[in-house]
CHARMM-style PDB file with segment names, atoms N, HN, CA, C and O in Angstrom:
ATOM      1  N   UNK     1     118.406 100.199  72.447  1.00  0.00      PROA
ATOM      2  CA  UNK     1     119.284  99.689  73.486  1.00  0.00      PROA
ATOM      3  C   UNK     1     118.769  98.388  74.118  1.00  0.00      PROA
ATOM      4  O   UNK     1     119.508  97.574  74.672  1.00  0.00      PROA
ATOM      5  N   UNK     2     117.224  98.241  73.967  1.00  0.00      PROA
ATOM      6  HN  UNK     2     116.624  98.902  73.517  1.00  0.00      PROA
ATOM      7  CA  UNK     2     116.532  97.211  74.861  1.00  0.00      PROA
ATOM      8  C   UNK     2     116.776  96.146  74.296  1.00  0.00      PROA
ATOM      9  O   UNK     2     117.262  95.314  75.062  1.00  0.00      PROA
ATOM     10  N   UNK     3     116.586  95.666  72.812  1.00  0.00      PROA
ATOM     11  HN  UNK     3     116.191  96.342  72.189  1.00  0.00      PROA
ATOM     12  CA  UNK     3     116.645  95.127  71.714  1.00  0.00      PROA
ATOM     13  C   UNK     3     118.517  94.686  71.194  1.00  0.00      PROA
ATOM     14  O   UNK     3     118.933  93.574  70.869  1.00  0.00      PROA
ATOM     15  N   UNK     4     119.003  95.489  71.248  1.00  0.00      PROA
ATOM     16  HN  UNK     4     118.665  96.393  71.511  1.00  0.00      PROA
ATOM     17  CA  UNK     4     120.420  95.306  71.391  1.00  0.00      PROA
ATOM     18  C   UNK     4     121.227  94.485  72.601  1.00  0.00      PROA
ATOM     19  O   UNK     4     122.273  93.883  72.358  1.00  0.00      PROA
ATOM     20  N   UNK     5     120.577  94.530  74.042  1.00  0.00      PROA
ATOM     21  HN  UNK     5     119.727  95.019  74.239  1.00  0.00      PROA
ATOM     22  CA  UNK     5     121.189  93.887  75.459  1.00  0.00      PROA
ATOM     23  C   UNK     5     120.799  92.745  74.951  1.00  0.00      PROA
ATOM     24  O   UNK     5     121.664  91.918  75.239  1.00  0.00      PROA
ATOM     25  N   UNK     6     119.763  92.147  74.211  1.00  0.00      PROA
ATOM     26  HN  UNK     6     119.060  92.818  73.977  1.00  0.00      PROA
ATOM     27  CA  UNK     6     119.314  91.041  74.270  1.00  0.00      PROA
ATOM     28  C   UNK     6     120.426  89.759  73.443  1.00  0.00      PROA
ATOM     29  O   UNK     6     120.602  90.039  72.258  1.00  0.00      PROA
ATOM     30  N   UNK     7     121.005  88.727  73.810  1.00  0.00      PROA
ATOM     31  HN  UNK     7     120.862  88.500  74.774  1.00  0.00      PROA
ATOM     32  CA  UNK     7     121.788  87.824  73.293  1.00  0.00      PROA
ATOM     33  C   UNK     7     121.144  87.060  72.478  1.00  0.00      PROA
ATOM     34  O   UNK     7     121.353  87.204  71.274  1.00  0.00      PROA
ATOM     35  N   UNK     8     120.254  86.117  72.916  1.00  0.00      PROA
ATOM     36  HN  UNK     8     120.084  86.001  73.895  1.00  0.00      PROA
ATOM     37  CA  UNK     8     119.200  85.181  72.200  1.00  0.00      PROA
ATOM     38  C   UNK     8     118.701  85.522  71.024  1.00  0.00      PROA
ATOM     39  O   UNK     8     118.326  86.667  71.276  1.00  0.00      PROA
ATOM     40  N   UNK     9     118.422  85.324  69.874  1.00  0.00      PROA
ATOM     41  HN  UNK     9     118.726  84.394  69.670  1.00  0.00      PROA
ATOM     42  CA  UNK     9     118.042  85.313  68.945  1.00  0.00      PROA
ATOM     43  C   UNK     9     116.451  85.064  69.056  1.00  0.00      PROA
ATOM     44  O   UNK     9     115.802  86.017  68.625  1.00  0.00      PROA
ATOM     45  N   UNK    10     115.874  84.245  69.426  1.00  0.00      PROA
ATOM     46  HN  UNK    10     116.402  83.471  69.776  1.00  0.00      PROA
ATOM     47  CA  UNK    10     114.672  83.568  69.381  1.00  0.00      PROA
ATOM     48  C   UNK    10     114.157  84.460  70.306  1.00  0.00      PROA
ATOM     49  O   UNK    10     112.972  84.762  70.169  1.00  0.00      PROA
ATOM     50  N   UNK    11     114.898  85.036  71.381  1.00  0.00      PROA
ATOM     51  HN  UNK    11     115.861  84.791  71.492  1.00  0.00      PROA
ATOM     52  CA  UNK    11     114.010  85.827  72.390  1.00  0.00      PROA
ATOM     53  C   UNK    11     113.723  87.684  71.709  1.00  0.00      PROA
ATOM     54  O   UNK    11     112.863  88.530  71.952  1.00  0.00      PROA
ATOM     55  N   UNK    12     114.765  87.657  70.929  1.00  0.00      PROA
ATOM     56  HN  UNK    12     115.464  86.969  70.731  1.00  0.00      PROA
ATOM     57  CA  UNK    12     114.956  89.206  70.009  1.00  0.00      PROA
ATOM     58  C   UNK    12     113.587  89.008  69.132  1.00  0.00      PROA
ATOM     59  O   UNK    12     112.691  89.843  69.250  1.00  0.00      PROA
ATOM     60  N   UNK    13     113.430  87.821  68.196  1.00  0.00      PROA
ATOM     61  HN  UNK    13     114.158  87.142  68.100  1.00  0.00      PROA
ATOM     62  CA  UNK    13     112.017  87.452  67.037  1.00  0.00      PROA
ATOM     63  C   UNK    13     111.622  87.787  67.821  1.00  0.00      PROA
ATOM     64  O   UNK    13     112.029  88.940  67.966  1.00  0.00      PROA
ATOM     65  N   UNK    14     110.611  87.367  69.019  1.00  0.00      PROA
ATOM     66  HN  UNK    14     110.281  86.430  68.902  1.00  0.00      PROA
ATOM     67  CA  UNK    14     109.610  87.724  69.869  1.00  0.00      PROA
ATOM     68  C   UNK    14     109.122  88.865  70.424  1.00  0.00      PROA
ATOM     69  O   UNK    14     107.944  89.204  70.530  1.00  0.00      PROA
ATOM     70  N   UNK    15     110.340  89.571  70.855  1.00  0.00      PROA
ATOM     71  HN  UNK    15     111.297  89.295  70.769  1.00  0.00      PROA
ATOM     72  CA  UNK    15     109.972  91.305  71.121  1.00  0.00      PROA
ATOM     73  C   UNK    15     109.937  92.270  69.537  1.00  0.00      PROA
ATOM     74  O   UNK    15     110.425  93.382  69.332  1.00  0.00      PROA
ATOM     75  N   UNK    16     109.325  91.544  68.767  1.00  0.00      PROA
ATOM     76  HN  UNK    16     108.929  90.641  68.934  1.00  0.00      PROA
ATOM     77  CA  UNK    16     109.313  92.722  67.385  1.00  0.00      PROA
ATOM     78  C   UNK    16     107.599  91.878  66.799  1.00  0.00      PROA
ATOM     79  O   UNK    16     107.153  90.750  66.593  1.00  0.00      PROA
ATOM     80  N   UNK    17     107.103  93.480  66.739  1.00  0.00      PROA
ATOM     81  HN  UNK    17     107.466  94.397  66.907  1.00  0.00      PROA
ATOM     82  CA  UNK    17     105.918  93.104  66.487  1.00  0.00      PROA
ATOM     83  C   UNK    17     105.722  93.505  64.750  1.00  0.00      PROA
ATOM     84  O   UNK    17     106.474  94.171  64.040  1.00  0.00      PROA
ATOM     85  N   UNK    18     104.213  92.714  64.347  1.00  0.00      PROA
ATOM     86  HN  UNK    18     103.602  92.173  64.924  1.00  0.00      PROA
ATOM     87  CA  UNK    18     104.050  92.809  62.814  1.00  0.00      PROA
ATOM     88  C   UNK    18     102.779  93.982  62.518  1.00  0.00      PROA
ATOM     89  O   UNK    18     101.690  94.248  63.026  1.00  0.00      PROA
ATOM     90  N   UNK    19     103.544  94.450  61.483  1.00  0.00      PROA
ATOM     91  HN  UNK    19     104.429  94.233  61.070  1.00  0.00      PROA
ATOM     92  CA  UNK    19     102.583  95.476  61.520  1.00  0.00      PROA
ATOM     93  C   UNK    19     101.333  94.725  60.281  1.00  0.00      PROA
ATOM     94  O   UNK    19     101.488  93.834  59.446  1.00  0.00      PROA
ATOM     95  N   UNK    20      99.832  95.760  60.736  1.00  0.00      PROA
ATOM     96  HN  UNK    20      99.706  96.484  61.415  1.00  0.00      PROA
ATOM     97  CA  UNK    20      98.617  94.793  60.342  1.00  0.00      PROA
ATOM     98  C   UNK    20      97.930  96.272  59.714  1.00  0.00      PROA
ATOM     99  O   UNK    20      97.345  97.199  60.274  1.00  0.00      PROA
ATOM    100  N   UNK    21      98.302  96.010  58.269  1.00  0.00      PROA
ATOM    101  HN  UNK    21      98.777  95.257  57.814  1.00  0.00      PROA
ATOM    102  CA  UNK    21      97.151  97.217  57.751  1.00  0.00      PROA
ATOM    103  C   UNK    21      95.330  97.228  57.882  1.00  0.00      PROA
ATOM    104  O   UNK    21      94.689  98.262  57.693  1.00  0.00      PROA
ATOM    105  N   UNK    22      94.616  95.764  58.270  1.00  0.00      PROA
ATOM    106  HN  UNK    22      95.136  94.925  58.424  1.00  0.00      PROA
ATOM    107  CA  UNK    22      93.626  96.176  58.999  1.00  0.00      PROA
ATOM    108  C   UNK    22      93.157  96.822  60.155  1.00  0.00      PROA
ATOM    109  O   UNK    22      91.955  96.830  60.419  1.00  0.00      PROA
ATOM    110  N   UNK    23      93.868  97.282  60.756  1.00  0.00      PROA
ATOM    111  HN  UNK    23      94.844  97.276  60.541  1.00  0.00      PROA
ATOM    112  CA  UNK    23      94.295  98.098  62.556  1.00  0.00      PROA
ATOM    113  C   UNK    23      94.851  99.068  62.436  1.00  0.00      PROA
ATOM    114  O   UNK    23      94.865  99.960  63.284  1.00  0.00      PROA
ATOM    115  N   UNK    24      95.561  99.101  61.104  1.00  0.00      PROA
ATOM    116  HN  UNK    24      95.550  98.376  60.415  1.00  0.00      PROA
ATOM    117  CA  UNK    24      95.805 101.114  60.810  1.00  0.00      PROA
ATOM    118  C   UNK    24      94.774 101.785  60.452  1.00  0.00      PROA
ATOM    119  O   UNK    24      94.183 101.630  59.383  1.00  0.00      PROA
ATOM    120  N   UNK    25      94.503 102.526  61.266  1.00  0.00      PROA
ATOM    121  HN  UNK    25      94.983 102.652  62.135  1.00  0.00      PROA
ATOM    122  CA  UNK    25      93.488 103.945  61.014  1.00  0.00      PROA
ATOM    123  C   UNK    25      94.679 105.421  60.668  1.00  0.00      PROA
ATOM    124  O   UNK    25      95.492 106.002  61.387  1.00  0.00      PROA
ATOM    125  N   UNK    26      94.259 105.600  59.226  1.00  0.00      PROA
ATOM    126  HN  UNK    26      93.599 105.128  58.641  1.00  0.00      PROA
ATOM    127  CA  UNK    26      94.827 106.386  58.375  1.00  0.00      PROA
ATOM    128  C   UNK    26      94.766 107.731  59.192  1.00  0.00      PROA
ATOM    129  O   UNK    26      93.804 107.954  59.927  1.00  0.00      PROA
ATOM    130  N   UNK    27      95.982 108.777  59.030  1.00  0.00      PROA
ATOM    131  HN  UNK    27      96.763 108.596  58.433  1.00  0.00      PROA
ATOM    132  CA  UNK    27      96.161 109.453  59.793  1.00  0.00      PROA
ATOM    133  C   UNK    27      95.560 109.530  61.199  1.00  0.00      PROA
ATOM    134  O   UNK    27      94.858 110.474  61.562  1.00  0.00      PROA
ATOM    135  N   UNK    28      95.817 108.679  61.827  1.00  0.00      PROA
ATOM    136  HN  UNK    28      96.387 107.912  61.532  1.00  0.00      PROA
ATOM    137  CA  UNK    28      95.215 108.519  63.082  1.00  0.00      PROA
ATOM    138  C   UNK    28      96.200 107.804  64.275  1.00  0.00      PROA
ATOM    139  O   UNK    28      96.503 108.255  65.380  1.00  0.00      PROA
ATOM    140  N   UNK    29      96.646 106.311  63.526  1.00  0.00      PROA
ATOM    141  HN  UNK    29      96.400 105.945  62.629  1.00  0.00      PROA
ATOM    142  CA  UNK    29      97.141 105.704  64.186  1.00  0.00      PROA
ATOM    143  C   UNK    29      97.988 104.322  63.429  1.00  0.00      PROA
ATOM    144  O   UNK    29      97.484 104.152  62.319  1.00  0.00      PROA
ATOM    145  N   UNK    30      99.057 103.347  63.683  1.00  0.00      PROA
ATOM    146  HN  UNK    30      99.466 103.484  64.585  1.00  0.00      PROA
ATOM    147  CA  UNK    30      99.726 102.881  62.675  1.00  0.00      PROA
ATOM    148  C   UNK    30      99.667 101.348  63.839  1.00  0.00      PROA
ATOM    149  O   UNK    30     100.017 101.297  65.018  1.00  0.00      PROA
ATOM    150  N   UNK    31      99.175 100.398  63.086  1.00  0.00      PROA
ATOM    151  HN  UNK    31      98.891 100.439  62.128  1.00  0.00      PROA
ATOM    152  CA  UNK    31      98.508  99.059  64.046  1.00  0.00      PROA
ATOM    153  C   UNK    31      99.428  98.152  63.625  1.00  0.00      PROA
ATOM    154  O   UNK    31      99.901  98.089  62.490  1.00  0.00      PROA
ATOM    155  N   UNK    32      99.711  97.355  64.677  1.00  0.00      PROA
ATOM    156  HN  UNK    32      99.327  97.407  65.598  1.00  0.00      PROA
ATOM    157  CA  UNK    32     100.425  96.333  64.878  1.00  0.00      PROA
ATOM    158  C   UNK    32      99.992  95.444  65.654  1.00  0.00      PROA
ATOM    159  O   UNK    32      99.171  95.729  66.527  1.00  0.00      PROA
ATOM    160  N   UNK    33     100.632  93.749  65.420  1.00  0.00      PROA
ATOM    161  HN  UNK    33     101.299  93.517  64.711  1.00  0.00      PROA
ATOM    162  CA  UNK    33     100.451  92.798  66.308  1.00  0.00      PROA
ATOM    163  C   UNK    33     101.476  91.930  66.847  1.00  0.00      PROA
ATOM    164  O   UNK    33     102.459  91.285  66.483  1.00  0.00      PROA
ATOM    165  N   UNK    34     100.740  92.230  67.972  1.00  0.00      PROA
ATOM    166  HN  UNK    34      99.941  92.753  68.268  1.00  0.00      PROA
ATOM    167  CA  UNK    34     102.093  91.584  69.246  1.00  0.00      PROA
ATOM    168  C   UNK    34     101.758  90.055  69.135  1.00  0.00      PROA
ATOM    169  O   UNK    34     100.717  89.752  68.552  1.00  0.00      PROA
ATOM    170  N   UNK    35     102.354  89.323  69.517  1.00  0.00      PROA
ATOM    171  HN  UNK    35     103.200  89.570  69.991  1.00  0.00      PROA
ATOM    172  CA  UNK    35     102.136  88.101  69.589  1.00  0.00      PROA
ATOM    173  C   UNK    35     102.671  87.817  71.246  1.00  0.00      PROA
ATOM    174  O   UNK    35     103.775  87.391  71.586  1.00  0.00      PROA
ATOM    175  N   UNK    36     101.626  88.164  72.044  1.00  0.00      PROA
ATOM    176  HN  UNK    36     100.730  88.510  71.768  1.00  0.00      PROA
ATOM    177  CA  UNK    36     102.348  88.055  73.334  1.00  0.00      PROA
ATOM    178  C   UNK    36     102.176  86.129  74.213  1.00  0.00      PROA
ATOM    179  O   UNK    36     101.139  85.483  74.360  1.00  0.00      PROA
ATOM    180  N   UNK    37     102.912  85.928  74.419  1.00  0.00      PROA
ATOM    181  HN  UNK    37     103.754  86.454  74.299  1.00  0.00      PROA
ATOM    182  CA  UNK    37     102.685  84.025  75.114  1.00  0.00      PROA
ATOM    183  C   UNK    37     103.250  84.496  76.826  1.00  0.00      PROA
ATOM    184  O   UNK    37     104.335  84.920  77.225  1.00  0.00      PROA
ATOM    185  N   UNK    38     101.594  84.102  77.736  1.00  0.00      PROA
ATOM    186  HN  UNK    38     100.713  83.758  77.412  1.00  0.00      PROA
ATOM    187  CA  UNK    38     101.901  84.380  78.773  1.00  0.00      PROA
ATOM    188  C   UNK    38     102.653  83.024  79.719  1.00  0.00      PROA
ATOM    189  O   UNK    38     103.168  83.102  80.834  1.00  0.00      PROA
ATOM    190  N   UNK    39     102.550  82.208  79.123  1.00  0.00      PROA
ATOM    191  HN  UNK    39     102.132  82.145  78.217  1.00  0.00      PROA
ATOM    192  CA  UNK    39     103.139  80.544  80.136  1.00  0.00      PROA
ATOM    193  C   UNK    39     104.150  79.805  79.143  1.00  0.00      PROA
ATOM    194  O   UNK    39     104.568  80.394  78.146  1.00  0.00      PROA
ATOM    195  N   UNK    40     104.486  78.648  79.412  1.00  0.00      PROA
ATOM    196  HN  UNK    40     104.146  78.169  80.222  1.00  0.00      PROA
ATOM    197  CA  UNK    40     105.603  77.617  79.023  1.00  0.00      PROA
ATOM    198  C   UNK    40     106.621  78.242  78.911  1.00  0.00      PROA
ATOM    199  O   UNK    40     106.880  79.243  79.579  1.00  0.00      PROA
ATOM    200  N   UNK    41     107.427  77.692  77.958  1.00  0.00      PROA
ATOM    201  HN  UNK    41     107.216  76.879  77.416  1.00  0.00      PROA
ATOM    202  CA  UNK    41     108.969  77.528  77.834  1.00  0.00      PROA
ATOM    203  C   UNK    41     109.230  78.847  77.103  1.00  0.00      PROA
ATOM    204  O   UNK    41     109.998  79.716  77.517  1.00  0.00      PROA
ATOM    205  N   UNK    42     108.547  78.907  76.026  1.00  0.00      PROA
ATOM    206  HN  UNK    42     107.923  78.201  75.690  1.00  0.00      PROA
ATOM    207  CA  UNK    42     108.329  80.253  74.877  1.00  0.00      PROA
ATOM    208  C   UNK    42     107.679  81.655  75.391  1.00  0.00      PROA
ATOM    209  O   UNK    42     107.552  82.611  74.625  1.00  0.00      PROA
ATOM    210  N   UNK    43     107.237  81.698  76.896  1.00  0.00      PROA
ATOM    211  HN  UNK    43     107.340  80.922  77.519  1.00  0.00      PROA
ATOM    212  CA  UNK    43     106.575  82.892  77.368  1.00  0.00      PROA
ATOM    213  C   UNK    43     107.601  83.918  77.574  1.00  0.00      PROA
ATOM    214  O   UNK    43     108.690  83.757  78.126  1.00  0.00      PROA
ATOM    215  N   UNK    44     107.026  85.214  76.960  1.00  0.00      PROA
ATOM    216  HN  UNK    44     106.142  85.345  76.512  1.00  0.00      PROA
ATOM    217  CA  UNK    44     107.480  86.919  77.135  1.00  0.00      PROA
ATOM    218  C   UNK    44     108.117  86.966  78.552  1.00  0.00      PROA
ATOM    219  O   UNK    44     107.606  86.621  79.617  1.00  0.00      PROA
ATOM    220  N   UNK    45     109.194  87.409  78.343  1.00  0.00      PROA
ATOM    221  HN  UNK    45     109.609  87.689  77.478  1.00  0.00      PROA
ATOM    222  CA  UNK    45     109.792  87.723  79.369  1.00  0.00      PROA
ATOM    223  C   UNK    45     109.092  89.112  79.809  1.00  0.00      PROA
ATOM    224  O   UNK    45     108.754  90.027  79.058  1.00  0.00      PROA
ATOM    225  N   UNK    46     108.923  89.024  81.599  1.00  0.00      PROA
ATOM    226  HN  UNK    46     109.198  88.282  82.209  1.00  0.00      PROA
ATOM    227  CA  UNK    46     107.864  90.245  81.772  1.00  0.00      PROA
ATOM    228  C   UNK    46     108.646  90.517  83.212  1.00  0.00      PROA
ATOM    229  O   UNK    46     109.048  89.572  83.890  1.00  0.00      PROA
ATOM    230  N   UNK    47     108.829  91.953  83.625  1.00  0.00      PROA
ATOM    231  HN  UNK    47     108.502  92.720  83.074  1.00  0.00      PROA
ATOM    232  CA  UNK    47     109.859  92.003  85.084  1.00  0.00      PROA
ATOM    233  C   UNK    47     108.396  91.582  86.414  1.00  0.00      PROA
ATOM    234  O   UNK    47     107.177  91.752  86.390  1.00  0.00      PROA
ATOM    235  N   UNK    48     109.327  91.008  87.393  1.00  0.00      PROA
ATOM    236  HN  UNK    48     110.317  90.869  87.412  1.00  0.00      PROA
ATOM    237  CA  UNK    48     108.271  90.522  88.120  1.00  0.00      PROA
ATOM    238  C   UNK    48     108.293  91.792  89.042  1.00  0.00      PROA
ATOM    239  O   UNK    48     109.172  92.612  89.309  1.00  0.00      PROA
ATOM    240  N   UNK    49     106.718  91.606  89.501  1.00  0.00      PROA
ATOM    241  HN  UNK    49     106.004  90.940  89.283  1.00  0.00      PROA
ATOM    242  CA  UNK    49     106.108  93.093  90.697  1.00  0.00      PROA
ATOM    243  C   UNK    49     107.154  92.159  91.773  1.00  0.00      PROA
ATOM    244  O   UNK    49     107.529  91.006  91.985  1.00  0.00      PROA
ATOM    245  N   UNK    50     107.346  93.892  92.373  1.00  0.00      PROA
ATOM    246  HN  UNK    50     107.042  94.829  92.201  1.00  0.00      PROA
ATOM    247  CA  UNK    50     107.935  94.049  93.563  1.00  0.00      PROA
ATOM    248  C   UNK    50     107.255  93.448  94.719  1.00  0.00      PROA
ATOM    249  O   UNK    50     106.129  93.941  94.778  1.00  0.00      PROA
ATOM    250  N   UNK    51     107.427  92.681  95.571  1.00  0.00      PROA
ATOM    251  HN  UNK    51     108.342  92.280  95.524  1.00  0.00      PROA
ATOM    252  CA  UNK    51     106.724  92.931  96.653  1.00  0.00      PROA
ATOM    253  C   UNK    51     107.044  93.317  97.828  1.00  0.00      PROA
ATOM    254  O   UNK    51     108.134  93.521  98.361  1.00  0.00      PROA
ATOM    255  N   UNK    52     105.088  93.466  98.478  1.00  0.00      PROA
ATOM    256  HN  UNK    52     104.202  93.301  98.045  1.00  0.00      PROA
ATOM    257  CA  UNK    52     105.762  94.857  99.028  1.00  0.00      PROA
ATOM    258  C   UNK    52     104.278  95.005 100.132  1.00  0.00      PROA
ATOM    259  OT1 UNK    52     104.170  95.964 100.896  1.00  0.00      PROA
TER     260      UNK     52
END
């Protein structure tokens, strides 16, 4: 549903991460990499803290 609200194209690439068979630990756990960008024009959209 989160992935679906989204319109942008370029902002949809960004919330999908790649999965990295050096970071999978076999029956254990299944590893992936985020590519997270915290500043400029291209930064992750992130909800801002409340204040409070």
């Amino acid at each position: 549903p989160i992935y679906q609200s989204i319109t942008d194209e370029g902002t949809r690439a960004r919330l999908v991460a790649t999965y990295d068979h050096d970071l999978t630990r076999p029956e254990w756990s299944t590893g992936y990499r985020w590519d997270i960008v915290l500043t400029g024009r291209h930064r992750t959209w992130m909800e801002r803290e409340e204040a409070g």
